[in-house]
C-alpha positions as CSV (number, residue, x, y, z in Angstrom):
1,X,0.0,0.0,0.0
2,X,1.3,3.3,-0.8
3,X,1.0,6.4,0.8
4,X,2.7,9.4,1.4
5,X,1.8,12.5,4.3
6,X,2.5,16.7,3.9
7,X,2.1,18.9,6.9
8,X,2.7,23.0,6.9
9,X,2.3,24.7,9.5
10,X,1.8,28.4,10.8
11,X,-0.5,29.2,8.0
12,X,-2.8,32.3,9.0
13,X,-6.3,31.6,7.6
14,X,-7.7,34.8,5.5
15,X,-10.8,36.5,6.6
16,X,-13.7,33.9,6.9
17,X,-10.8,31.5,8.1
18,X,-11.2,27.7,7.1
19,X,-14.6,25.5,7.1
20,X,-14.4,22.2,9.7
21,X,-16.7,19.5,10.0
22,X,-16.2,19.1,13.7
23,X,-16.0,22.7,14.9
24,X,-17.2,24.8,12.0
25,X,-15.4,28.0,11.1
26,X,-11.3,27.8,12.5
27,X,-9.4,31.0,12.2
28,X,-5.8,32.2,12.7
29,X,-2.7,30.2,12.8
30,X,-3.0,27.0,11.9
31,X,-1.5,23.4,10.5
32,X,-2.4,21.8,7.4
33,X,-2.0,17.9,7.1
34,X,-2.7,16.0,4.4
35,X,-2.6,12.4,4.2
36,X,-2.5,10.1,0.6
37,X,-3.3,6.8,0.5
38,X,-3.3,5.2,-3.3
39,X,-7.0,6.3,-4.2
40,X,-8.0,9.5,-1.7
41,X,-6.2,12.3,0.0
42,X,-7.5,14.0,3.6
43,X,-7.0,16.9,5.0
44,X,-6.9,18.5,8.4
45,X,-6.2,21.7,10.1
46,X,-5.5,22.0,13.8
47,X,-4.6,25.2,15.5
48,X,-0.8,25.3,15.8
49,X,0.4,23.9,18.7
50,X,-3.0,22.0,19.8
51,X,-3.6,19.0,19.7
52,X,-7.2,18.8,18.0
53,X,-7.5,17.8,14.5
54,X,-10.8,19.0,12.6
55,X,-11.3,17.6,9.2
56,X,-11.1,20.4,6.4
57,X,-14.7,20.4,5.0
58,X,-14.4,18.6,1.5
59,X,-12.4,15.9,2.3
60,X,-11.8,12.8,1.3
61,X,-10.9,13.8,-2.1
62,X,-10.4,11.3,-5.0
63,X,-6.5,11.7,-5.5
64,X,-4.7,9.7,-8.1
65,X,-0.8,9.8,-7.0
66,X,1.6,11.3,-4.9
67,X,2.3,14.2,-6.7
68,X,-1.3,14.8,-7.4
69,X,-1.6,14.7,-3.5
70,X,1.2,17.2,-3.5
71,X,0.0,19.2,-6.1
72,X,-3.4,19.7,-3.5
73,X,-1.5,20.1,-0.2
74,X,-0.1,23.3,-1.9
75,X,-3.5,23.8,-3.2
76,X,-5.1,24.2,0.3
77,X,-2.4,26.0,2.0
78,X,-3.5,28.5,-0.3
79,X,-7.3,28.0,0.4
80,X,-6.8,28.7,3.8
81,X,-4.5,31.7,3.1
82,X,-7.4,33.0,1.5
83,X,-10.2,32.4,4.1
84,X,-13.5,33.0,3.1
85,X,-14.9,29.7,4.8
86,X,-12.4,27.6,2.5
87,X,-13.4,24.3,1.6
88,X,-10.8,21.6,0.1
89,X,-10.2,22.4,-4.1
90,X,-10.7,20.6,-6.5
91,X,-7.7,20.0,-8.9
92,X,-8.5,20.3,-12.5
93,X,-9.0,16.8,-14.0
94,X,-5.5,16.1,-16.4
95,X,-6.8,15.6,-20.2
96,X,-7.0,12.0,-20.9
């Protein structure tokens, strides 16, 4: 089984912070983990330095490989910059 893991932390959410299934709306500084296994990647945020994870509203994703999993940790962190209640992206499907 593969799988593979990206965490950034102290990420300040944007206005609106970032939407949680657990606690709703989490703002300020926070950590971003995603985890990839083969088929699916999930993310979650936790407040930097706690130790609470709340699942990033969106997730699971479908997720094809590693670097597709990559390709949407960055993705995210860049969600949450922006705030507005950000939900996980979707990454544009590659042409066939």
């Amino acid at each position: 089984m593969s799988w593979a893991s990206w965490t950034t932390a102290g990420v300040y959410t944007g206005r609106g912070g970032v939407l949680t299934v657990e606690a709703g709306v989490v703002t300020g500084d926070v950590t971003v983990h995603t985890t990839w296994t083969e088929t699916e990647a999930r993310v979650a945020v936790q407040y930097s330095g706690a130790s609470d994870w709340f699942t990033m509203s969106g997730s699971p994703v479908p997720c094809a490989s590693e670097g597709e999993s990559r390709d949407l940790h960055d993705a995210v962190v860049e969600a949450v910059r922006e705030g507005n209640g950000a939900t996980v992206p979707r990454l544009p499907v590659p042409p066939v």
